[in-house]
LOKOLLUM-313607 format. One record per residue (C-alpha): residue number from 1; z, x, y. Coordinates in Angstrom, 1 decimal. Last residue first. Layout:
BEGIN
R   seq        w        u        v
R   NUM        Z        X        Y
...
END
This chain:
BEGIN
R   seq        w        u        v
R   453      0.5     -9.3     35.7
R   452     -2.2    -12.2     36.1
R   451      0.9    -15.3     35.8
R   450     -1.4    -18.4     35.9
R   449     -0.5    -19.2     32.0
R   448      3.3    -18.4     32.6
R   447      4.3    -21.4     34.5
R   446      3.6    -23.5     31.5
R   445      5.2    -21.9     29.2
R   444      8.4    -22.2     32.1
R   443      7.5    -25.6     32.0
R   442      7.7    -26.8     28.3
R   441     11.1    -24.6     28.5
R   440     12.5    -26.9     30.7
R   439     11.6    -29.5     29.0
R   438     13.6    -28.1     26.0
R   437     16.5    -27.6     27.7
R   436     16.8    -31.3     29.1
R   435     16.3    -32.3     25.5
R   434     19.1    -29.9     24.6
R   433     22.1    -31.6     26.9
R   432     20.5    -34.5     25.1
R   431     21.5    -33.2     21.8
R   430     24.5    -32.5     22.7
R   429     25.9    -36.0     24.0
R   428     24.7    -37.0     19.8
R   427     26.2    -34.4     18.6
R   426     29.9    -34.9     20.3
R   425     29.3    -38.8     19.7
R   424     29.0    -38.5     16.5
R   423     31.9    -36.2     16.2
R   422     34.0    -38.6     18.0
R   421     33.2    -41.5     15.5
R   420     34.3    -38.9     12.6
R   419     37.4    -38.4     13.9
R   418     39.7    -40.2     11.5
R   417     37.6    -39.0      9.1
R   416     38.7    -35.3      8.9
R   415     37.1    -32.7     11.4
R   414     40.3    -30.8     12.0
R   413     41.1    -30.5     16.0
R   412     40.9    -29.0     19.4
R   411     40.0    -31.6     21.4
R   410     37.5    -34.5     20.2
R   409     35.1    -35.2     23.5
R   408     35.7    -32.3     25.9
R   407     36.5    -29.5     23.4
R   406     33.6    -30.9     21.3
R   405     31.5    -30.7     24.1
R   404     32.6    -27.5     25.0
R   403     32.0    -26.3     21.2
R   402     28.2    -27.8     21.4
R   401     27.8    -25.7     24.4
R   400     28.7    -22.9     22.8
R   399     26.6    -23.1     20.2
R   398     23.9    -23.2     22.1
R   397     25.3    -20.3     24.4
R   396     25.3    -18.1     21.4
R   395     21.8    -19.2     20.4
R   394     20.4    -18.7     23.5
R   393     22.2    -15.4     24.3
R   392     21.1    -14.4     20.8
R   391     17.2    -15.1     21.1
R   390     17.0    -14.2     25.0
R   389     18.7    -10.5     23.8
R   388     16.8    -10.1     20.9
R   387     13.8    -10.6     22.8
R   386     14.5     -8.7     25.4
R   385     15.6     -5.6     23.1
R   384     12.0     -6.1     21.6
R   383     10.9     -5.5     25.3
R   382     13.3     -2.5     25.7
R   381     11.8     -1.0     21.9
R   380      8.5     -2.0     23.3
R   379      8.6      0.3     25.9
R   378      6.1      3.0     25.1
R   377      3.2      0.8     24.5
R   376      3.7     -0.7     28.3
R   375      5.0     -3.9     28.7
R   374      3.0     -7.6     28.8
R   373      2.1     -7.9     24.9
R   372      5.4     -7.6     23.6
R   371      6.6    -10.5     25.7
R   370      3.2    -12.6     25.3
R   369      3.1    -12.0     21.6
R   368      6.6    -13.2     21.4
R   367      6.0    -16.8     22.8
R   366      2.8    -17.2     20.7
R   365      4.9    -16.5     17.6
R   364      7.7    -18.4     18.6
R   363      6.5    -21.4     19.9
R   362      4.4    -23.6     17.2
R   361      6.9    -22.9     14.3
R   360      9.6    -24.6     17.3
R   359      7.3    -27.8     17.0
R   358      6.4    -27.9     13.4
R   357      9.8    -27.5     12.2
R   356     11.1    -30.9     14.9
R   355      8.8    -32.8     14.2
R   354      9.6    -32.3     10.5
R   353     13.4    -32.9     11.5
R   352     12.6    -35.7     13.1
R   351     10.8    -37.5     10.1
R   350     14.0    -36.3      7.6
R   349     16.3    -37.4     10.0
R   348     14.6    -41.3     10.0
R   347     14.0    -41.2      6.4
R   346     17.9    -40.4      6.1
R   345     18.7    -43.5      7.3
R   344     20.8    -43.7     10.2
R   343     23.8    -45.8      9.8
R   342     26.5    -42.9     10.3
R   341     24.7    -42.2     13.8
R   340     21.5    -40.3     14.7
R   339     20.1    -41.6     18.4
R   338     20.6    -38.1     19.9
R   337     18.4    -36.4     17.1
R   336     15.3    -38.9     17.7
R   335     15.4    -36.8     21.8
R   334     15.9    -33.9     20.4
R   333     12.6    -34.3     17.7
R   332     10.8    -35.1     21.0
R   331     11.8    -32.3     23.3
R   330     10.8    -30.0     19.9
R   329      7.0    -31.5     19.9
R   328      6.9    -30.6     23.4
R   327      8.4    -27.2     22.9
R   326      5.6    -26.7     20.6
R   325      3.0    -27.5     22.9
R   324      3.9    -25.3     25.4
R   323      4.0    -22.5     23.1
R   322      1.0    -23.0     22.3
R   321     -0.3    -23.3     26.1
R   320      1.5    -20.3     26.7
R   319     -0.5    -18.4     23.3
R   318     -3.9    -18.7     25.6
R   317     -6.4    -18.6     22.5
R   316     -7.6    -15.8     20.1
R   315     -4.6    -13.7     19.4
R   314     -2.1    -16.6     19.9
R   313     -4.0    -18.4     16.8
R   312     -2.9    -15.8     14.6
R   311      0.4    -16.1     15.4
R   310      0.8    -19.7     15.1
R   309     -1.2    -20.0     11.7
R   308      1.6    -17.0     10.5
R   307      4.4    -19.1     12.0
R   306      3.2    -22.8     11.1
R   305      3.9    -22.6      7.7
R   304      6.9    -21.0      7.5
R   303      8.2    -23.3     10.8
R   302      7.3    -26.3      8.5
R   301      9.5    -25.1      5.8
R   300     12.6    -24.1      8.6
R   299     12.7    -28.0      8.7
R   298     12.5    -29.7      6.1
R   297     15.3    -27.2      3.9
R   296     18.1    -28.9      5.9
R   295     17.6    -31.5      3.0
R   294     17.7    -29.0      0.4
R   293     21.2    -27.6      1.8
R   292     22.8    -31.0      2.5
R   291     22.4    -31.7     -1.2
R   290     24.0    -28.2     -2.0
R   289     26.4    -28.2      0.5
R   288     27.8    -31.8     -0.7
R   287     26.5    -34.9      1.1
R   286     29.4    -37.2      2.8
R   285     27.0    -38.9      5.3
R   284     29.5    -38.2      8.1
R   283     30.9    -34.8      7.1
R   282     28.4    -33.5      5.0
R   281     25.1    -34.4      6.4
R   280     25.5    -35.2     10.1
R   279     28.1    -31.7     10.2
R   278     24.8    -30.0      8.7
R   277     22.6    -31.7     11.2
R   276     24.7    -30.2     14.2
R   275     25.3    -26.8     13.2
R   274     21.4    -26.9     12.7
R   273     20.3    -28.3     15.6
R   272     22.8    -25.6     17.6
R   271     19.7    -23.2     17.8
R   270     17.0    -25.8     19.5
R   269     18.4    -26.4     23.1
R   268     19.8    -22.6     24.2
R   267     17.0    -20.9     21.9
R   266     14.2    -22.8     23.9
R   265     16.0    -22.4     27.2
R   264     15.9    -18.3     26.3
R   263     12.6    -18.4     25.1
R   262     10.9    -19.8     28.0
R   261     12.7    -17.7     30.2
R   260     11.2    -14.2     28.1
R   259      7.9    -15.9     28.3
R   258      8.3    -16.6     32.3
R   257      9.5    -13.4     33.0
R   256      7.3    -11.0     30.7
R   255      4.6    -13.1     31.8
R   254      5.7    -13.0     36.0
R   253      5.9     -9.4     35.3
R   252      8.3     -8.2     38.5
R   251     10.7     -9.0     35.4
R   250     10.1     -5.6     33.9
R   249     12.0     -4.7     37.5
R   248     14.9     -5.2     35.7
R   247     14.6     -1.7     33.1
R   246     17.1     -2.3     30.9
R   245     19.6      0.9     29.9
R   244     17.8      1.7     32.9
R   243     16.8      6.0     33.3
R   242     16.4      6.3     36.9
R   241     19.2      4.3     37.6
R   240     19.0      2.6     40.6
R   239     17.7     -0.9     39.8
R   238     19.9     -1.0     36.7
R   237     23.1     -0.7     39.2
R   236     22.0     -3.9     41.0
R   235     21.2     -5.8     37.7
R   234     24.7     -4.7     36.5
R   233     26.6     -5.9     39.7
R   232     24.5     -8.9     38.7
R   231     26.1     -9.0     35.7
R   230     29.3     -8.3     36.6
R   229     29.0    -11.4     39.2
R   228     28.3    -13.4     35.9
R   227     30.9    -12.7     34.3
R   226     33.6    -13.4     36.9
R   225     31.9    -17.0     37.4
R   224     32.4    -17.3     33.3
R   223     35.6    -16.1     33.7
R   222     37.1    -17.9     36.3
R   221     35.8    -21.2     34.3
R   220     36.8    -20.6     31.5
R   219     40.7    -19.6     32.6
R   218     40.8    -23.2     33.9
R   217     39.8    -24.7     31.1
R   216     36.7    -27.0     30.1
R   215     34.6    -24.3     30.2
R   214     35.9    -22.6     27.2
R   213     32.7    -21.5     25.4
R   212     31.1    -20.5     29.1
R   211     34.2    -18.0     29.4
R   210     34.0    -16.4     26.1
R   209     30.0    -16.2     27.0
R   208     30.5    -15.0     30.7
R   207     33.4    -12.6     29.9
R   206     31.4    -10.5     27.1
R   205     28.2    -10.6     29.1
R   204     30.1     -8.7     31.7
R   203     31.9     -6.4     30.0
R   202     29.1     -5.6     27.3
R   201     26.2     -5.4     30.7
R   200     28.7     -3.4     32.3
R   199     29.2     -1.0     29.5
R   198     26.0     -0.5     28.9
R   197     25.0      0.2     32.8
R   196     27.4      2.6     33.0
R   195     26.2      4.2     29.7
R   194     22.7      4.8     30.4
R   193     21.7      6.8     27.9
R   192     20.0     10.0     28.7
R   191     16.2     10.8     28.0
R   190     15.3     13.7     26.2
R   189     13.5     11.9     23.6
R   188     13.3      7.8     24.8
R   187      9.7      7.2     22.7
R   186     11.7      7.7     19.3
R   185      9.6      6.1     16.2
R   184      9.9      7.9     12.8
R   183      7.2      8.3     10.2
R   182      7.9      9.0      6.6
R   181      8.2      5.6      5.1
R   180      8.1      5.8      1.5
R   179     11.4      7.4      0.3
R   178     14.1      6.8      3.1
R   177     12.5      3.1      3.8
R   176     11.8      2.2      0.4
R   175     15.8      3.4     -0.7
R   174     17.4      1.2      2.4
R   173     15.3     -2.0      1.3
R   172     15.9     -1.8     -2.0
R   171     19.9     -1.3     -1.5
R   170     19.4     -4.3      1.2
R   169     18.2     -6.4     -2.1
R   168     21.2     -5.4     -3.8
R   167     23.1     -6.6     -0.3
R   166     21.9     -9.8      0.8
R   165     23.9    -12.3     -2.1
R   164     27.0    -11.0     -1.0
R   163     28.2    -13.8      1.8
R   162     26.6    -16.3      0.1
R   161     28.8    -15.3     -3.2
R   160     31.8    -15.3     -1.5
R   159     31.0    -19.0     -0.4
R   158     32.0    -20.7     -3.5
R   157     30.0    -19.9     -7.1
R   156     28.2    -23.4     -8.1
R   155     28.6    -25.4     -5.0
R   154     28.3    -22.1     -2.7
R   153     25.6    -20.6     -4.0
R   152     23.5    -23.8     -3.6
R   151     24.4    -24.2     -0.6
R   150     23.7    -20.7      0.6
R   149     20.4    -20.9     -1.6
R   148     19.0    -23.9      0.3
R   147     20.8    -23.5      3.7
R   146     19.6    -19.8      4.2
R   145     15.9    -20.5      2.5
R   144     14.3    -22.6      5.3
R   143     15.9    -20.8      8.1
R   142     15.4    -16.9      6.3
R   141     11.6    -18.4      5.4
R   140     11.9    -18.7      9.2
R   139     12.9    -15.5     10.0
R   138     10.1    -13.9      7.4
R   137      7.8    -15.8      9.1
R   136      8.8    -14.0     12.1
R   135      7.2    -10.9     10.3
R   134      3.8    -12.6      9.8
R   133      3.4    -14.0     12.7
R   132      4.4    -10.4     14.3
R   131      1.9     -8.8     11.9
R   130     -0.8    -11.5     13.3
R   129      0.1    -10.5     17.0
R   128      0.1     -7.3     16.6
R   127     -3.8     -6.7     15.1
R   126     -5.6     -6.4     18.0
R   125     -2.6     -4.2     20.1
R   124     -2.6     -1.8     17.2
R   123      0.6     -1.5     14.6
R   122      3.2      0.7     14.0
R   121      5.0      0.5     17.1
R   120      5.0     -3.3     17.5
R   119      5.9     -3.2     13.7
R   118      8.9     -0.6     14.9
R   117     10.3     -2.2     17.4
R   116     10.8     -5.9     15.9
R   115     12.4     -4.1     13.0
R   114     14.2     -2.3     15.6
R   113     15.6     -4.6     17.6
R   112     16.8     -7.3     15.5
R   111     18.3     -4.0     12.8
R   110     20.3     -2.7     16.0
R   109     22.2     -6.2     16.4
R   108     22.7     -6.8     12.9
R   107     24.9     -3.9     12.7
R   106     27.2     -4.8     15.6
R   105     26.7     -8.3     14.3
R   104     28.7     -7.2     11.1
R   103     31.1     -6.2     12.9
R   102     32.1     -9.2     14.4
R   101     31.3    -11.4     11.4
R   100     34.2     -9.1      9.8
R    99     37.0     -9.6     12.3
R    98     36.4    -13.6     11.7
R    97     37.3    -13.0      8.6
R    96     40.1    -10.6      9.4
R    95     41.5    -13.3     11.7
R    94     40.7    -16.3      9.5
R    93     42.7    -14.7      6.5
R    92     42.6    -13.3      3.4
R    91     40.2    -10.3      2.9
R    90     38.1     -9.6      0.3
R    89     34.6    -11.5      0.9
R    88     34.1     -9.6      3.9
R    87     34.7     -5.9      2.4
R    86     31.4     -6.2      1.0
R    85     29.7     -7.8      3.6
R    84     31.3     -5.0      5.8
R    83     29.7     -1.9      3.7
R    82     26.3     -3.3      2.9
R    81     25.9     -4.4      7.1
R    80     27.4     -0.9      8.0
R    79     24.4      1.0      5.5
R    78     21.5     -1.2      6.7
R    77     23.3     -0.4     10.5
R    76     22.9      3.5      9.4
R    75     19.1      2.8      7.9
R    74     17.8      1.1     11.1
R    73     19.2      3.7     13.2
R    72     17.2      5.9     11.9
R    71     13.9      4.4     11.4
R    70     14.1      3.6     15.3
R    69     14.7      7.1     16.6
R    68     17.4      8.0     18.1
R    67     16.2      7.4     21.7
R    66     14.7      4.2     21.0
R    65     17.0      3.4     18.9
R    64     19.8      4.2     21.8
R    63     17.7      2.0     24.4
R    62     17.1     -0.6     22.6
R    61     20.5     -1.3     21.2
R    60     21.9     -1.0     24.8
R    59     19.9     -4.6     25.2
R    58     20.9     -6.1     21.9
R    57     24.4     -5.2     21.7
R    56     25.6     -7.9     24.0
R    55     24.0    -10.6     22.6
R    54     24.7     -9.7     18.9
R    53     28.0     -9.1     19.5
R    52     28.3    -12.9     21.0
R    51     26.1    -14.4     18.1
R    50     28.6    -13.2     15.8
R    49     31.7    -14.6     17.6
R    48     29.7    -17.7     17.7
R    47     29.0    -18.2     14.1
R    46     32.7    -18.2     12.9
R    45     33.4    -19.3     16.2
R    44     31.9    -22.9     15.6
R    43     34.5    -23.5     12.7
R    42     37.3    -21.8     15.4
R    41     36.6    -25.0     17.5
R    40     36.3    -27.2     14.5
R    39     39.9    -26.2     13.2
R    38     40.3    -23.8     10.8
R    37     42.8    -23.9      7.6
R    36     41.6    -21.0      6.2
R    35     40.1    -22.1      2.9
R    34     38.9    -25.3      4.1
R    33     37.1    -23.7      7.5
R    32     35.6    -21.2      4.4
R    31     34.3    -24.7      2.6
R    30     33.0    -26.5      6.1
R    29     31.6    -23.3      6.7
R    28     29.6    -23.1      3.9
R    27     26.4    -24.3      5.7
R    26     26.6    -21.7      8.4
R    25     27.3    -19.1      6.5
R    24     23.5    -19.5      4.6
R    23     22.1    -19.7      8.6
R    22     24.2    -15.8      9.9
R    21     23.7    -13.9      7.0
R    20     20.2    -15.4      6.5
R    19     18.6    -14.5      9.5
R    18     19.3    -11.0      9.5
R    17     18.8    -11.3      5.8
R    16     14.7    -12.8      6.6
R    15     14.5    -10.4      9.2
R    14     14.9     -7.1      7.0
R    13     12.2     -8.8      4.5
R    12     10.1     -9.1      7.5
R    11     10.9     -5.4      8.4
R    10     10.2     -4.0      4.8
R     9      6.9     -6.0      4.5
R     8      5.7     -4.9      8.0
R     7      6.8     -1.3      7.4
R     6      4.6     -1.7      3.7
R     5      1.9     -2.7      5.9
R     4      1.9      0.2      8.1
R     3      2.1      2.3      5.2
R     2     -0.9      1.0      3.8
R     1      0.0      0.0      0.0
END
């Protein structure tokens, strides 16, 4: 095999366990929140507190791989996501649990950006937007797989097994990667990190999230405005390094702007579906994680088969206008989620949540292509860094808006029957937070098509 393709294989194989350690926990958090005695709040920061690490590693993450080299840095977070899943499924508590999805972000954090980096790297401007079709069908065969065979895993050998099931074929992965790829990827040589800016992106992006999850306090809301005055302390340190951590003025690109906006709303109103659908199927309609798992299957199969089609497609036409498109498709599926109740047939969710695949399979390929596509060749470790960054923020904040509802609505309790009715009307208040999201998205696609630079 063509050692290009072989990278693309190893890094859609890498993004398919990315995607899966954090979608397969997902569904069995209802059986670890059992375990542990967590309430729904702490439920949603089992995937939150990931997300969060995630976020704030991505953009220093591009920098130091880039500077590293990208093969190498890849095979050292390989080796810290083998090491933590392992100790994950021995400790005892919600703390060290909780503990562990922190670090393993850390390591997930480097392996988003570099996989992404290095097939960008790799392969030639008329041929990248098919391999990145191809490798983000490897996140959404991740989404349609996770809830499948983490449900499935979990009814027949509980949730420790979930939690494992990634790291014999990470072995693989690690041996193909020291043995068979013999090119390395470091366009930052010589360069200096820019740790003031790192650690005032971390700081600041670290209080604006916590503080955004806990809005409804006081303390929230001091820390999400003291967040995001770090962060534009950090903008206005970026623009005078010579050497950026994240070079701002990439947004002078009205593309790179627009796409990397788009993305962000579309992350923000789509990620927390899944949280959302999961709670619909085993709490209210009283499915096991198995059953809820193949039903949750609908949607991440559409986005498999729309990815690849997607990216090809955004190689010969204006990718916006796909994008577009598919954030149309996904402002209607949002809209048919806010109406689901305990009465809702499951013909009804199943319709929406085909909408719903075919929509968001529509944007991301196109949506990428135009952020890779709009820096020069010898960024597109800080452009995949973008990415990551728009991706996790999103989904982070996603999730975090679902908690503050749920702060607002239920309070800080155990999702047992007696608060079902508040539940659905958590997810249902949500949902059309995420409509507005998605429109917003639809324009800022939009916005990007007269963008020359």
């Amino acid at each position: 095999m063509e050692s290009k393709n072989l990278l693309l294989l190893i890094c859609t194989v890498l993004s398919f366990f990315t995607v899966f350690a954090v979608n397969a926990v997902t569904i069995v958090i209802p059986s670890i929140a059992s375990e542990y005695g967590m309430s729904n709040i702490i439920q949603n920061w089992v995937t939150i507190i990931f997300l969060l690490v995630v976020a704030v590693l991505s953009v220093p993450a591009g920098q130091i791989s880039a500077k590293f080299g990208l093969k190498k840095v890849t095979n050292m977070s390989i080796i810290l996501f083998i090491i933590i899943s392992i100790v994950n499924v021995l400790v005892t508590t919600q703390e060290q649990f909780l503990a562990c999805r922190f670090i393993l972000g850390i390591s997930l954090a480097f392996i988003n950006v570099t996989s992404m980096a290095m097939i960008v790297s790799a392969f030639p401007p008329e041929e990248r937007g098919k391999a990145l079709g191809i490798n983000i069908t490897g996140v959404y065969v991740g989404l349609s797989l996770s809830p499948v065979l983490g449900g499935i895993l979990n009814y027949n050998l509980g949730w420790r097994s979930v939690v494992l099931f990634g790291v014999p074929f990470l072995f693989v992965i690690l041996a193909l990667l020291l043995t068979k790829i013999d090119e390395e990827w470091i366009s930052f040589k010589g360069i200096p990190l820019d740790i003031k800016g790192s650690l005032t992106y971390g700081i600041g992006m670290v209080l604006f999230m916590y503080g955004f999850t806990i809005l409804n306090t006081q303390l929230g809301i001091v820390l999400t405005i003291l967040g995001i005055l770090i962060l534009i302390i950090f903008g206005l340190i970026e623009l005078r390094q010579s050497y950026p951590v994240f070079n701002i003025n990439f947004f002078k690109n009205h593309k790179f702007l627009s796409a990397n906006f788009a993305s962000l709303c579309a992350y923000l109103a789509t990620y927390a579906v899944t949280t959302i659908l999961n709670y619909h199927l085993q709490y209210i309609k009283g499915f096991d994680s198995q059953t809820a798992g193949l039903i949750l299957l609908v949607a991440p199969l559409c986005q498999v088969v729309l990815a690849p089609i997607a990216g090809r497609l955004s190689d010969k036409y204006v990718p916006q206008i796909l994008a577009a498109i598919g954030m149309a498709l996904g402002t209607i599926s949002l809209f048919l989620f806010s109406s689901l109740n305990g009465q809702s047939p499951l013909e009804f969710l199943i319709l929406s949540m085909i909408i719903y695949g075919i929509g968001f399979g529509l944007f991301s390929p196109p949506n990428t292509n135009v952020i890779m596509g709009s820096v020069p060749p010898k960024d597109t470790s800080v452009a995949s860094a973008a990415v990551a960054t728009m991706r996790t923020v999103g989904q982070a904040m996603s999730m975090g808006i679902l908690t503050l509802v749920f702060a607002f609505v239920m309070g800080n309790v155990p999702i047992i029957e007696q608060y079902y009715p508040l539940l659905i009307s958590s997810c249902q208040i949500t949902c059309l937070i995420c409509v507005v999201l998605c429109i917003a998205s639809v324009f800022a696609s939009l916005v990007g098509i007269k963008s020359t630079n």
